[in-house]
NUDOPA-383681 format. One record per residue: x, y, z of N, C-alpha, C, O in turn; residue in three letters. Coordinates in Angstrom, 2 decimals. Example, Ala and Ser with C-alpha at 12.3 -4.5 7.8 and 13.67 -1.06 7.14 Angstrom:
residues 2
{npx: 13.19 | npy: -5.69 | npz: 7.80 | capx: 12.30 | capy: -4.50 | capz: 7.80 | cpx: 13.20 | cpy: -3.30 | cpz: 7.80 | opx: 14.24 | opy: -3.32 | opz: 8.46 | ronu: ala}
{npx: 12.85 | npy: -2.25 | npz: 7.08 | capx: 13.67 | capy: -1.06 | capz: 7.14 | cpx: 12.90 | cpy: 0.03 | cpz: 7.87 | opx: 13.41 | opy: 1.14 | opz: 8.04 | ronu: ser}
END
This chain:
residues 112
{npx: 7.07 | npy: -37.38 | npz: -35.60 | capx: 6.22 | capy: -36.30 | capz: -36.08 | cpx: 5.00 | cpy: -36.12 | cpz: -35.19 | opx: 4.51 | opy: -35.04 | opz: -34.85 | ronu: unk}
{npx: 4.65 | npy: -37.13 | npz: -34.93 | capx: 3.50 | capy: -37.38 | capz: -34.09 | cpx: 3.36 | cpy: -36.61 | cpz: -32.68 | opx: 2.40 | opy: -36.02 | opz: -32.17 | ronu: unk}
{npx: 4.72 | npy: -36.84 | npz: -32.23 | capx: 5.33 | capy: -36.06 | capz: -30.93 | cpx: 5.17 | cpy: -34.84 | cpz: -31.05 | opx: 4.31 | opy: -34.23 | opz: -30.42 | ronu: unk}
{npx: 6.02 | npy: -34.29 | npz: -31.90 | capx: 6.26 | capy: -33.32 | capz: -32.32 | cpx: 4.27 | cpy: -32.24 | cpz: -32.39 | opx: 3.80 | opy: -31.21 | opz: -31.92 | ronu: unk}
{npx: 4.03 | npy: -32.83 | npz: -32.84 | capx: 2.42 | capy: -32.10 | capz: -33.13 | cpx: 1.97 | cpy: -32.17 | cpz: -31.60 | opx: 1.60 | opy: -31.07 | opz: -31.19 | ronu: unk}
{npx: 1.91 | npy: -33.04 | npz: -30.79 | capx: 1.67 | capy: -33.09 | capz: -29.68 | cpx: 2.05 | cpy: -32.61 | cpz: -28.76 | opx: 1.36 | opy: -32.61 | opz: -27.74 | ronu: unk}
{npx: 3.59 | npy: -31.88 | npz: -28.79 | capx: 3.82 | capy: -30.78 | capz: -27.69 | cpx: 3.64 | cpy: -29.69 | cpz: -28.88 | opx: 3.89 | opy: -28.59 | opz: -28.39 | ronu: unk}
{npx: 3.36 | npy: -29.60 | npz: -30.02 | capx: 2.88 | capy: -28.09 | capz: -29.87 | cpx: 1.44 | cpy: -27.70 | cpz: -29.54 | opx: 0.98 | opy: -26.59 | opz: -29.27 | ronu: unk}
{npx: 0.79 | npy: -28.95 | npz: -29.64 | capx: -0.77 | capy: -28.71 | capz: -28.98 | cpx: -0.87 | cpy: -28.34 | cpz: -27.36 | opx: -1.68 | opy: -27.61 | opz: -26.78 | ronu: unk}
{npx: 0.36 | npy: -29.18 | npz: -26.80 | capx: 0.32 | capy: -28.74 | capz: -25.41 | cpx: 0.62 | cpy: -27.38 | cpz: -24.87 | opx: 0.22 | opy: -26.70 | opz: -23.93 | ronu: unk}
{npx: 1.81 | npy: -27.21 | npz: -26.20 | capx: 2.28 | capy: -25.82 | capz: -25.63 | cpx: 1.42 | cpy: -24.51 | cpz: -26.04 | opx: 1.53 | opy: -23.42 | opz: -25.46 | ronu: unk}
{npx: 0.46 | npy: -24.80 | npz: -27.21 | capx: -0.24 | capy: -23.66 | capz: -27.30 | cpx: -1.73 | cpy: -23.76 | cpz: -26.06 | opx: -2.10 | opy: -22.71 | opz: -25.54 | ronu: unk}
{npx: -2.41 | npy: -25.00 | npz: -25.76 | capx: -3.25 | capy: -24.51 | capz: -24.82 | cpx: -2.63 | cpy: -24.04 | cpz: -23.54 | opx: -3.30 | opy: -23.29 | opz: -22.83 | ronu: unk}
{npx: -1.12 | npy: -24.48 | npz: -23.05 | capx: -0.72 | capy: -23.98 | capz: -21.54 | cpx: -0.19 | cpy: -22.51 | cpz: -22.17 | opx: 0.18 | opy: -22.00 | opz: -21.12 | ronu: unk}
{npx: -0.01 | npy: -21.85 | npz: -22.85 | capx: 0.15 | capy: -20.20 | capz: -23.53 | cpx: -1.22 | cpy: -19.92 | cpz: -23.20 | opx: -1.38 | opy: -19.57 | opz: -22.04 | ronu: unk}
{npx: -2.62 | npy: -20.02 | npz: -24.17 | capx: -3.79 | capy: -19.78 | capz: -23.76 | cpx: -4.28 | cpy: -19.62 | cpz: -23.24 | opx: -5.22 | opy: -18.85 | opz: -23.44 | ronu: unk}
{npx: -3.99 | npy: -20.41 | npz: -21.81 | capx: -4.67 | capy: -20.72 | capz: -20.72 | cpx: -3.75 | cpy: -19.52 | cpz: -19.70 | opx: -4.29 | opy: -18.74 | opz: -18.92 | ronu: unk}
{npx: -2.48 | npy: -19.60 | npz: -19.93 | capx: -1.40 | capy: -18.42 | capz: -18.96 | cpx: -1.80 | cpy: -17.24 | cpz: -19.61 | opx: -1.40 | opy: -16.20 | opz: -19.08 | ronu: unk}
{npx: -2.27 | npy: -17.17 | npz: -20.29 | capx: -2.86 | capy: -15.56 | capz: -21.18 | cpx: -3.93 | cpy: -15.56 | cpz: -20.38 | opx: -3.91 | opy: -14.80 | opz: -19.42 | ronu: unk}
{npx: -5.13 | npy: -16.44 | npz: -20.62 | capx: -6.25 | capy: -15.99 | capz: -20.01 | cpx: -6.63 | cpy: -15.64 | cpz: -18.55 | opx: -7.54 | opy: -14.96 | opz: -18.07 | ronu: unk}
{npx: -5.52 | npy: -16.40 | npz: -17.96 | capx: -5.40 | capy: -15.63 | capz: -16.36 | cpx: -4.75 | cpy: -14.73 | cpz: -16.21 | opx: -4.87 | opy: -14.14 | opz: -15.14 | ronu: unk}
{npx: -3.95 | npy: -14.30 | npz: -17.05 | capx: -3.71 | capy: -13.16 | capz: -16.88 | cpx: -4.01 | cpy: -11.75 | cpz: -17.04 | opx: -3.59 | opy: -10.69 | opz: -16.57 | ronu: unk}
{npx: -5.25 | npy: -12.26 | npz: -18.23 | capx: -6.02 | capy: -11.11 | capz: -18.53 | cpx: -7.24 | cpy: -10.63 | cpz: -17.43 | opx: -7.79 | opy: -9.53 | opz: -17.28 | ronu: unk}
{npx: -7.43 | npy: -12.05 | npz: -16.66 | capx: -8.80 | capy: -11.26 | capz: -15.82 | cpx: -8.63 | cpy: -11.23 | cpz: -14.43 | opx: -8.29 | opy: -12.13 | opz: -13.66 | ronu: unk}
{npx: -8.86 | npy: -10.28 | npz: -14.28 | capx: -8.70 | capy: -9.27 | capz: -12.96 | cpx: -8.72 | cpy: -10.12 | cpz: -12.04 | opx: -9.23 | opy: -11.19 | opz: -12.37 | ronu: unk}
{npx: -8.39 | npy: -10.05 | npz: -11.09 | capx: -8.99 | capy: -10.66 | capz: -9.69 | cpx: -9.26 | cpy: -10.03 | cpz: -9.37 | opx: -9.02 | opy: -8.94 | opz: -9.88 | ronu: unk}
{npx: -10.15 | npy: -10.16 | npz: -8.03 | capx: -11.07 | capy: -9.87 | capz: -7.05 | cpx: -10.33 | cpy: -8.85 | cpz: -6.53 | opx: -10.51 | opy: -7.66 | opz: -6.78 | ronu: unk}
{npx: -9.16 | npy: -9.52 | npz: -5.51 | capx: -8.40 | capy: -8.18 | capz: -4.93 | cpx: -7.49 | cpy: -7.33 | cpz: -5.99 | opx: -6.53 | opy: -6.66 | opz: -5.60 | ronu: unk}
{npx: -7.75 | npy: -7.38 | npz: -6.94 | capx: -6.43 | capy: -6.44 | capz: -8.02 | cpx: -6.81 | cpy: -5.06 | cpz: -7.80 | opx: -5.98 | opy: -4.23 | opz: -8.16 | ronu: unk}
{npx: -8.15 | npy: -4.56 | npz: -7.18 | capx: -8.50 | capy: -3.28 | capz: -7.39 | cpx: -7.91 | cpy: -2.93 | cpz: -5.82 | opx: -8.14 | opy: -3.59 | opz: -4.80 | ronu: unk}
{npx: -7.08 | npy: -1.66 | npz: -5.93 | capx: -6.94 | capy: -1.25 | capz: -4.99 | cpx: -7.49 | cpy: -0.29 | cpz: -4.40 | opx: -8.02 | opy: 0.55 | opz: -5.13 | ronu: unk}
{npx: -7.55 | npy: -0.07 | npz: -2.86 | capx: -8.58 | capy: 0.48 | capz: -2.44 | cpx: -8.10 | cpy: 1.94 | cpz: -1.98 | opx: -6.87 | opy: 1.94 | opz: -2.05 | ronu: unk}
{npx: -8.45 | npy: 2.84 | npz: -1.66 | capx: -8.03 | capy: 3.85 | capz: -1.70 | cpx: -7.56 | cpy: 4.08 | cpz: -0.11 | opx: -8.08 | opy: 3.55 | opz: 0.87 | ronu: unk}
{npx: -6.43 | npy: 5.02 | npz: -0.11 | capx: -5.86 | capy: 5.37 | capz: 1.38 | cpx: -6.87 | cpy: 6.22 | cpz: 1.63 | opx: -7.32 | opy: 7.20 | opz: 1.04 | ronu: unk}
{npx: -7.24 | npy: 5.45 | npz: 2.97 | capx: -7.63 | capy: 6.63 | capz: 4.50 | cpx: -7.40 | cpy: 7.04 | cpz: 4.90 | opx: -7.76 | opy: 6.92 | opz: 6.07 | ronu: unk}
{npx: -6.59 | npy: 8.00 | npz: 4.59 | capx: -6.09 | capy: 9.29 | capz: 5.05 | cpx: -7.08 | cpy: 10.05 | cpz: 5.96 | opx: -8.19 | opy: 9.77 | opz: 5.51 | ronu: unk}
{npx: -7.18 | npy: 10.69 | npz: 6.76 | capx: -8.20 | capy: 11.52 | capz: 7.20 | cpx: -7.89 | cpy: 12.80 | cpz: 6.53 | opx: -6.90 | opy: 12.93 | opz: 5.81 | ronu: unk}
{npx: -9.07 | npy: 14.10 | npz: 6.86 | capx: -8.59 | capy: 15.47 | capz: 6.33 | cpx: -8.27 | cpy: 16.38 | cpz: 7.64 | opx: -7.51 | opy: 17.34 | opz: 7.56 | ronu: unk}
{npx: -8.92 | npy: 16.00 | npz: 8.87 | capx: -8.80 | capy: 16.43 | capz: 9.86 | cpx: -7.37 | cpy: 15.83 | cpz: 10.73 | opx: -6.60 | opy: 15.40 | opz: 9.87 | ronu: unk}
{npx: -7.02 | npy: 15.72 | npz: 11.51 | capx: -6.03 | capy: 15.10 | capz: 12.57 | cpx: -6.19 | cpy: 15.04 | cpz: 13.93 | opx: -6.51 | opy: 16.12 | opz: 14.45 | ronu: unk}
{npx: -6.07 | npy: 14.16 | npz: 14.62 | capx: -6.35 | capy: 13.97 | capz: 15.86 | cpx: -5.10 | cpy: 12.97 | cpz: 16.55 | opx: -4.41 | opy: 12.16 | opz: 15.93 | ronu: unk}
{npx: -5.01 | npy: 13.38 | npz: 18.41 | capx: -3.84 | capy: 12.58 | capz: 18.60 | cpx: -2.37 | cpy: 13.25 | cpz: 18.37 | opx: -1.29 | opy: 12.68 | opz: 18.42 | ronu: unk}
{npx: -2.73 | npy: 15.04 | npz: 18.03 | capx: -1.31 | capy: 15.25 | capz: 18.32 | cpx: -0.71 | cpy: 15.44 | cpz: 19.14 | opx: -1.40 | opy: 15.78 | opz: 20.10 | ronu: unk}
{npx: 0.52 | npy: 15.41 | npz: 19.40 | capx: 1.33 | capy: 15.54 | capz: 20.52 | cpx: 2.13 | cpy: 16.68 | cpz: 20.70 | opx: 2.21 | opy: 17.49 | opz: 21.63 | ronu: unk}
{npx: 3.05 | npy: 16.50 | npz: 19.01 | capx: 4.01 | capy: 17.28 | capz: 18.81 | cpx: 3.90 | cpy: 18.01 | cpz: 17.46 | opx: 4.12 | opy: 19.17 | opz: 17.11 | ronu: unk}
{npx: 3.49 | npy: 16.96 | npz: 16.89 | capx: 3.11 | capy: 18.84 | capz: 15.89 | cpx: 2.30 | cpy: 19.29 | cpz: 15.96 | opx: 1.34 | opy: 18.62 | opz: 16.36 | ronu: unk}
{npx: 2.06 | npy: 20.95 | npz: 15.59 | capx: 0.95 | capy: 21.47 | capz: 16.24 | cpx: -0.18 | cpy: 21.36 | cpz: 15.01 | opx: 0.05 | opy: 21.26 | opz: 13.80 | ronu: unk}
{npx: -1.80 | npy: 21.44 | npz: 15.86 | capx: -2.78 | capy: 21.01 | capz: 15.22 | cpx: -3.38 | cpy: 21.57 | cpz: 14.47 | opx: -4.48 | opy: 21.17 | opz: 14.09 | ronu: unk}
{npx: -2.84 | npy: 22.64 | npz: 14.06 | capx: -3.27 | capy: 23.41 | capz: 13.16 | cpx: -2.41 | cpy: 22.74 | cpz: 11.91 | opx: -2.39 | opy: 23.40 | opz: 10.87 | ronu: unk}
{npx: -1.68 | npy: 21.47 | npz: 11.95 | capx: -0.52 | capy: 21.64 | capz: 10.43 | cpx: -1.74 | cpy: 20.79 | cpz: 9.32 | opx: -2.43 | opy: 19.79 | opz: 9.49 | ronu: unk}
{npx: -1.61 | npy: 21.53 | npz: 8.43 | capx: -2.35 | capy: 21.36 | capz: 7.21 | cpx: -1.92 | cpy: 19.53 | cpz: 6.82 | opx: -0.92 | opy: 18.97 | opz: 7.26 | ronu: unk}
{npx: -2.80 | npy: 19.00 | npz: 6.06 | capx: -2.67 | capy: 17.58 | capz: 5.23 | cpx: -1.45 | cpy: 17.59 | cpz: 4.38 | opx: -0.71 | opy: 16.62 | opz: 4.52 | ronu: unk}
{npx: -1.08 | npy: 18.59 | npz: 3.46 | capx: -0.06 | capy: 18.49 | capz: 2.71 | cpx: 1.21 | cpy: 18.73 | cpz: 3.43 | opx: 2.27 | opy: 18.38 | opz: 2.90 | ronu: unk}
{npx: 1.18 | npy: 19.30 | npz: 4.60 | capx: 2.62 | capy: 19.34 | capz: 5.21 | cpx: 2.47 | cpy: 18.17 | cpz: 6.28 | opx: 3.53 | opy: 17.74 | opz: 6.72 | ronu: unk}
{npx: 1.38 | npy: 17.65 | npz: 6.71 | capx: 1.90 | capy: 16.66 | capz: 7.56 | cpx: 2.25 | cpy: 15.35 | cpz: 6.74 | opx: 3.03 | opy: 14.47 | opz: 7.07 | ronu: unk}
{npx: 1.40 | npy: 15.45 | npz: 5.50 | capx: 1.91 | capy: 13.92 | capz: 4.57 | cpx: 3.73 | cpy: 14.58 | cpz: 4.08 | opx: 4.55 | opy: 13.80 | opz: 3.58 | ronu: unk}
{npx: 3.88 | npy: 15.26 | npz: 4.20 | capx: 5.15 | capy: 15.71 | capz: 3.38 | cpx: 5.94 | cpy: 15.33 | cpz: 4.72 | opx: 6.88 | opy: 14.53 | opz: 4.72 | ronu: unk}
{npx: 5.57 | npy: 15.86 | npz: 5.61 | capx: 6.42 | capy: 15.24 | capz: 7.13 | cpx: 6.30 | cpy: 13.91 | cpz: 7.08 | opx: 7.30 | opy: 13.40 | opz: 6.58 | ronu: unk}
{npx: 5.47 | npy: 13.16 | npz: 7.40 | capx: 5.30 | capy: 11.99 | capz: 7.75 | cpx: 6.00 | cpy: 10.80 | cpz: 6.28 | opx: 6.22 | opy: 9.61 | opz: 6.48 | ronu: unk}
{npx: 6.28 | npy: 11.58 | npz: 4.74 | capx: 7.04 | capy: 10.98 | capz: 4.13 | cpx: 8.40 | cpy: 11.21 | cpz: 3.65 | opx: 9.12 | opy: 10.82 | opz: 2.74 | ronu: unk}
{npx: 8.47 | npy: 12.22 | npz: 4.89 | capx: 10.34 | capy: 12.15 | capz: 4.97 | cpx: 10.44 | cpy: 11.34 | cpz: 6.10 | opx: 11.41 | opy: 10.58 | opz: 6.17 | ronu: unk}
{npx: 9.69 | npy: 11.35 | npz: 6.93 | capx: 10.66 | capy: 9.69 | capz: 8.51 | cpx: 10.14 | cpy: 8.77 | cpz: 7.51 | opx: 10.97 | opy: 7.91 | opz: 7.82 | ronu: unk}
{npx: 9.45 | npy: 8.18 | npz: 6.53 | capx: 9.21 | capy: 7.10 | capz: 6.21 | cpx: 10.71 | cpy: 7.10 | cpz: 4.68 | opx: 11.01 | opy: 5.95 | opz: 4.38 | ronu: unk}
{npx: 11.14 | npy: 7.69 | npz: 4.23 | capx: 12.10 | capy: 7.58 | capz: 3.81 | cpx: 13.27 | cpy: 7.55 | cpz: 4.09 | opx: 14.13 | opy: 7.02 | opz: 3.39 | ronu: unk}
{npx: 13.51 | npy: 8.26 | npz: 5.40 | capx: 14.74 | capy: 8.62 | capz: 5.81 | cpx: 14.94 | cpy: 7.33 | cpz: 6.60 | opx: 16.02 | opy: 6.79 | opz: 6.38 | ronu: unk}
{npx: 14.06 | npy: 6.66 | npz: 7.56 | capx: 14.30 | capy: 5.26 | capz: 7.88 | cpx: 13.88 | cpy: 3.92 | cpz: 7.34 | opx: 14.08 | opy: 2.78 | opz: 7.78 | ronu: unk}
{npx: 13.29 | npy: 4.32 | npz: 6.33 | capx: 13.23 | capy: 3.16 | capz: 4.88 | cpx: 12.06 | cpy: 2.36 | cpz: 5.24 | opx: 11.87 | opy: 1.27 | opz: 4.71 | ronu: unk}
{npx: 11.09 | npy: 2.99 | npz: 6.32 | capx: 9.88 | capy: 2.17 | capz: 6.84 | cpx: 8.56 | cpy: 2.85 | cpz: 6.31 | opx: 8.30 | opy: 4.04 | opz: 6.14 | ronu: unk}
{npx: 8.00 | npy: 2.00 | npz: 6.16 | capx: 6.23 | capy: 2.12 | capz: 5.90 | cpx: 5.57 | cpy: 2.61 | cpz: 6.95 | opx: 5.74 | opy: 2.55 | opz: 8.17 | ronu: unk}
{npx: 4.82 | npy: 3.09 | npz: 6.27 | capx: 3.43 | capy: 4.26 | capz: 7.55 | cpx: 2.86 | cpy: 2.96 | cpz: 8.52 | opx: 2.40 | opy: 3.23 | opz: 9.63 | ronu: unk}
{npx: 2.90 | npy: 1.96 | npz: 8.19 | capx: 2.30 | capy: 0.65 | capz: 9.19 | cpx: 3.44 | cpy: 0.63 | cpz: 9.83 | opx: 3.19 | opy: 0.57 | opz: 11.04 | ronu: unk}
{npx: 4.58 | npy: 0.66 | npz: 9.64 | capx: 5.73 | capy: 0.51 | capz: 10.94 | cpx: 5.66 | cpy: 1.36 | cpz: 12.04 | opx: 6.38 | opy: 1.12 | opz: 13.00 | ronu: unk}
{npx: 4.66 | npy: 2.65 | npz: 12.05 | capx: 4.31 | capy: 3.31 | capz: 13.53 | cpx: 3.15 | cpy: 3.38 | cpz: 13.62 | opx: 2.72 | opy: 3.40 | opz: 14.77 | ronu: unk}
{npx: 2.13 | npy: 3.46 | npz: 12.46 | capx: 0.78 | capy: 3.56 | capz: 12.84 | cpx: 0.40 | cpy: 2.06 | cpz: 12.39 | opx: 0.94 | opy: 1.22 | opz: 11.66 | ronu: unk}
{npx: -0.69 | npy: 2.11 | npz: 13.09 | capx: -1.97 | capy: 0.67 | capz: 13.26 | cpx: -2.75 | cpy: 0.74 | cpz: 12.04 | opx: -3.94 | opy: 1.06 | opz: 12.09 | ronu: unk}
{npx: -1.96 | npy: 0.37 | npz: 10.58 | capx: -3.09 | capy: 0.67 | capz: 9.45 | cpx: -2.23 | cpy: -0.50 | cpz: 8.42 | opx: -1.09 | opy: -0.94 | opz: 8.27 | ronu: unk}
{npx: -3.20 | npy: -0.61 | npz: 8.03 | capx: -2.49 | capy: -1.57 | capz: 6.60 | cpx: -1.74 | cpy: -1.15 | cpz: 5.84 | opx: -1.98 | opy: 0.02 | opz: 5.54 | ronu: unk}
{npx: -0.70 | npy: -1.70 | npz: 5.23 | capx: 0.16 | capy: -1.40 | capz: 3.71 | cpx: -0.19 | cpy: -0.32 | cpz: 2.63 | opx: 0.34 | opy: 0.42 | opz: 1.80 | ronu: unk}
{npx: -1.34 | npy: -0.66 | npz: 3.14 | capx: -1.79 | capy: 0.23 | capz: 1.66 | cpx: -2.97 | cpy: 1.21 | cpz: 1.98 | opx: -3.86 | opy: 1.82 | opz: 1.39 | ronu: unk}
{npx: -2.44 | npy: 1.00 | npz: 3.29 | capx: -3.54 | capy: 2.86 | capz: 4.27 | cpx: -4.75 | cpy: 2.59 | cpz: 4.12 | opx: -5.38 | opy: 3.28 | opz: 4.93 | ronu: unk}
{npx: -5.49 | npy: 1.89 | npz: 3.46 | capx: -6.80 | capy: 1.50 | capz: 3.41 | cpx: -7.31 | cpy: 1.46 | cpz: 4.71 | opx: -8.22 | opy: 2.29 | opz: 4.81 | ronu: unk}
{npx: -7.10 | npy: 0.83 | npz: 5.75 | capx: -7.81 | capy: 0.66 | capz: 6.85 | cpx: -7.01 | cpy: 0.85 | cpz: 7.88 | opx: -5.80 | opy: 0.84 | opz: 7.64 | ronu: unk}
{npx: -7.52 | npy: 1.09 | npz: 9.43 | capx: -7.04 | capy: 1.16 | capz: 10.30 | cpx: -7.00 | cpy: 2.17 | cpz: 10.75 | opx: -7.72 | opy: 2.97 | opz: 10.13 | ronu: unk}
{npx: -6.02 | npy: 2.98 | npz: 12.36 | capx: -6.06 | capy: 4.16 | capz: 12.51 | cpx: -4.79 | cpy: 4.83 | cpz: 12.94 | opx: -4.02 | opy: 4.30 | opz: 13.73 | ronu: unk}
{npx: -4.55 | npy: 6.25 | npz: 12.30 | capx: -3.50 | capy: 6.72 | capz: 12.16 | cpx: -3.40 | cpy: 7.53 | cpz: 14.32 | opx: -2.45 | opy: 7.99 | opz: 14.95 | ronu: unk}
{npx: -4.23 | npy: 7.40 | npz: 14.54 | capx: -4.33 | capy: 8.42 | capz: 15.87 | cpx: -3.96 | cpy: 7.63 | cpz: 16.36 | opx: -3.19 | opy: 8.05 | opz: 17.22 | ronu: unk}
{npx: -4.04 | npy: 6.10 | npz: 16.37 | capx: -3.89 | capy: 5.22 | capz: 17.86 | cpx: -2.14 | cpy: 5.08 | cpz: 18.13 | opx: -1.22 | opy: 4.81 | opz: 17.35 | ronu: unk}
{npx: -2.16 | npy: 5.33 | npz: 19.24 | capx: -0.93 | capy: 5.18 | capz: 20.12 | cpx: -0.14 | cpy: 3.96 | cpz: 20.28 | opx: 1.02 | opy: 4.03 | opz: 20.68 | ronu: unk}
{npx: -0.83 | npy: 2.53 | npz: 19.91 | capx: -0.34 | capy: 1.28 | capz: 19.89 | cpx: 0.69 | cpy: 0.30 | cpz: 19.96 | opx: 0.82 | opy: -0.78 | opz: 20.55 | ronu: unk}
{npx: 1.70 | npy: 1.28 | npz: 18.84 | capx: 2.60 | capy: 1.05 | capz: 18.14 | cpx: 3.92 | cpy: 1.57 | cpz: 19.11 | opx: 3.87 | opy: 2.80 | opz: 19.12 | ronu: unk}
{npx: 4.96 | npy: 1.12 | npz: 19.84 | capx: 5.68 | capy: 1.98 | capz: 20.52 | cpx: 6.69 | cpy: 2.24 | cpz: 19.34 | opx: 7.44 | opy: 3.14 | opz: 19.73 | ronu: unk}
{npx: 7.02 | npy: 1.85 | npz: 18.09 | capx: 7.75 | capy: 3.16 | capz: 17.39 | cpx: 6.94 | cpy: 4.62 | cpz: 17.17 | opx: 7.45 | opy: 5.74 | opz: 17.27 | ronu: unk}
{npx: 6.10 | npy: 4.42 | npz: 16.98 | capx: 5.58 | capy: 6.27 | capz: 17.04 | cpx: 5.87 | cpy: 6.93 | cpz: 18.23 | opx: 6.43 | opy: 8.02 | opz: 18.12 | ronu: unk}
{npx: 5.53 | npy: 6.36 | npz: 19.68 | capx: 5.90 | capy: 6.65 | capz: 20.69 | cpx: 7.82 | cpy: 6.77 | cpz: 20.39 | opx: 8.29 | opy: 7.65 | opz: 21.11 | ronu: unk}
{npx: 8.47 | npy: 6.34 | npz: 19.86 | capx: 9.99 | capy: 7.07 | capz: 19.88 | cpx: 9.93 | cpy: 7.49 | cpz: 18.65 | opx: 10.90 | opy: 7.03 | opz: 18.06 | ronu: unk}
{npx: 9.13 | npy: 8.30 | npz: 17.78 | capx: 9.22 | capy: 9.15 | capz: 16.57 | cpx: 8.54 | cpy: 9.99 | cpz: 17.65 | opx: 9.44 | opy: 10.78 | opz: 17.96 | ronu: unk}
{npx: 7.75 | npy: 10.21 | npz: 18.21 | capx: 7.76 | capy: 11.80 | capz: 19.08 | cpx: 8.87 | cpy: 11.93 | cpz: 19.23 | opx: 9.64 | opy: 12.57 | opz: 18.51 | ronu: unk}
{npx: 9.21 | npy: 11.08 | npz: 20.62 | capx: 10.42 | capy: 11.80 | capz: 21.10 | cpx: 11.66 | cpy: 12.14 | cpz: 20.26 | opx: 12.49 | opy: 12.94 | opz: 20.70 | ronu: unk}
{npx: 11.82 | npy: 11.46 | npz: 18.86 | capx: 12.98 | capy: 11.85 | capz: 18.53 | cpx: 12.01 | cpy: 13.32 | cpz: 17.49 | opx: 13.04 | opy: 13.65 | opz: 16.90 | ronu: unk}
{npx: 11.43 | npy: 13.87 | npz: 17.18 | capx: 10.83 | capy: 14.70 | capz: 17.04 | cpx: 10.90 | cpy: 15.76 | cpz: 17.97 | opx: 11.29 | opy: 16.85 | opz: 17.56 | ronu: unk}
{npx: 10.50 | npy: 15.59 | npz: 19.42 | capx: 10.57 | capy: 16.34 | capz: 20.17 | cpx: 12.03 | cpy: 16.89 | cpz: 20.38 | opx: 12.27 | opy: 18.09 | opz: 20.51 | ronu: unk}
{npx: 12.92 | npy: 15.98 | npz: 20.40 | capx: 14.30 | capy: 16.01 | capz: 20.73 | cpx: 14.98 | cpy: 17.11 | cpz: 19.46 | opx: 15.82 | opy: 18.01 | opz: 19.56 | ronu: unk}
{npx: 14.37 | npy: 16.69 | npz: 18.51 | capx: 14.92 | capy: 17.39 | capz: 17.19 | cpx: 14.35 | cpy: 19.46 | cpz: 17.37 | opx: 15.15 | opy: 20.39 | opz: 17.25 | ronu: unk}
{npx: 12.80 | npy: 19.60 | npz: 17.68 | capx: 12.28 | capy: 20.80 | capz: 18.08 | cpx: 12.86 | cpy: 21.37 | cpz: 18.98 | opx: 12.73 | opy: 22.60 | opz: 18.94 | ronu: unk}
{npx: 13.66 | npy: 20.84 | npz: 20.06 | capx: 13.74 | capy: 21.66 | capz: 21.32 | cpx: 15.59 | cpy: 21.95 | cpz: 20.90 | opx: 16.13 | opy: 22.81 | opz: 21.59 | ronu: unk}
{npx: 16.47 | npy: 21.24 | npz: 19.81 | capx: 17.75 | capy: 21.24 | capz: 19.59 | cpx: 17.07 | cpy: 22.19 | cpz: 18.86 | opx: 17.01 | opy: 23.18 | opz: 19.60 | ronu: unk}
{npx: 16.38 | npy: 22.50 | npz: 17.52 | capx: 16.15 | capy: 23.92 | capz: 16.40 | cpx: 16.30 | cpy: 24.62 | cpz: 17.03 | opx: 17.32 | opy: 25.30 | opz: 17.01 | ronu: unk}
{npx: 14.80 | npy: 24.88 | npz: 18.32 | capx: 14.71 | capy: 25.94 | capz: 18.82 | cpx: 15.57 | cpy: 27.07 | cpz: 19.08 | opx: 15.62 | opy: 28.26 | opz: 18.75 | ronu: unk}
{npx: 16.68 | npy: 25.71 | npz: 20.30 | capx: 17.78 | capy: 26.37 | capz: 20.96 | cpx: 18.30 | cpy: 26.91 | cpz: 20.32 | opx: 18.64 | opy: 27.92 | opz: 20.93 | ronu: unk}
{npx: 18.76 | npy: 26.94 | npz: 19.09 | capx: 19.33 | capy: 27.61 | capz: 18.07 | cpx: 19.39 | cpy: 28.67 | cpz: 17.31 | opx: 20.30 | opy: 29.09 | opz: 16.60 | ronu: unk}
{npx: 18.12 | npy: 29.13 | npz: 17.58 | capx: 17.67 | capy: 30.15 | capz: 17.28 | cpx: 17.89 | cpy: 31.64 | cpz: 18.12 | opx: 17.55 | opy: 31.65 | opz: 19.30 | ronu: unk}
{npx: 18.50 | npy: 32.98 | npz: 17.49 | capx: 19.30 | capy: 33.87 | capz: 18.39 | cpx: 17.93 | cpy: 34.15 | cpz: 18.98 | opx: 17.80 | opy: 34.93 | opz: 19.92 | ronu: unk}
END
């Protein structure tokens, strides 16, 4: 019986204690907001006039269509918070032009 009372004392402070960390926040739990810019700089190939909502709408079809994150061509963190979308760094962006470019100049041709 004795036992018995004694793992349920254990088991209700290790419940208590897994509750109470779980209730309070950590430090990093707040996430920070993407840096997106509103302007663009560093284009190559699309032209610089393309608005924020069509270049995020571009830029999240290659990130779906090859199942990669915006950090797999640009120099920015996971979670866009920091870093910079203009820098050249990365040689997959350098072959997302060209297969970009490659893709513009096949439309074009196509066209009567």
């Amino acid at each position: 019986m004795q036992t018995h009372r004694l793992l349920c004392a254990l088991l209700t402070l290790t419940c208590a204690s897994l509750a109470a960390q779980q209730s309070t926040p950590a430090a990093s739990a707040t996430p920070k907001p993407p840096n997106i810019p509103d302007t663009f700089t560093n284009l190559k190939v699309l032209p610089t006039t393309v608005s924020k909502p069509e270049l995020m709408t571009i830029m999240k079809q290659f990130s779906a269509t090859f199942k990669v994150r915006c950090s797999y061509c640009h120099e920015v963190s996971d979670d866009l918070s920091e870093g910079s979308f203009a820098s050249d760094t990365k040689p997959a962006k350098i072959e997302a032009r060209k297969l970009m470019s490659l893709i513009h100049q096949s439309t074009s041709s196509l066209k009567p």
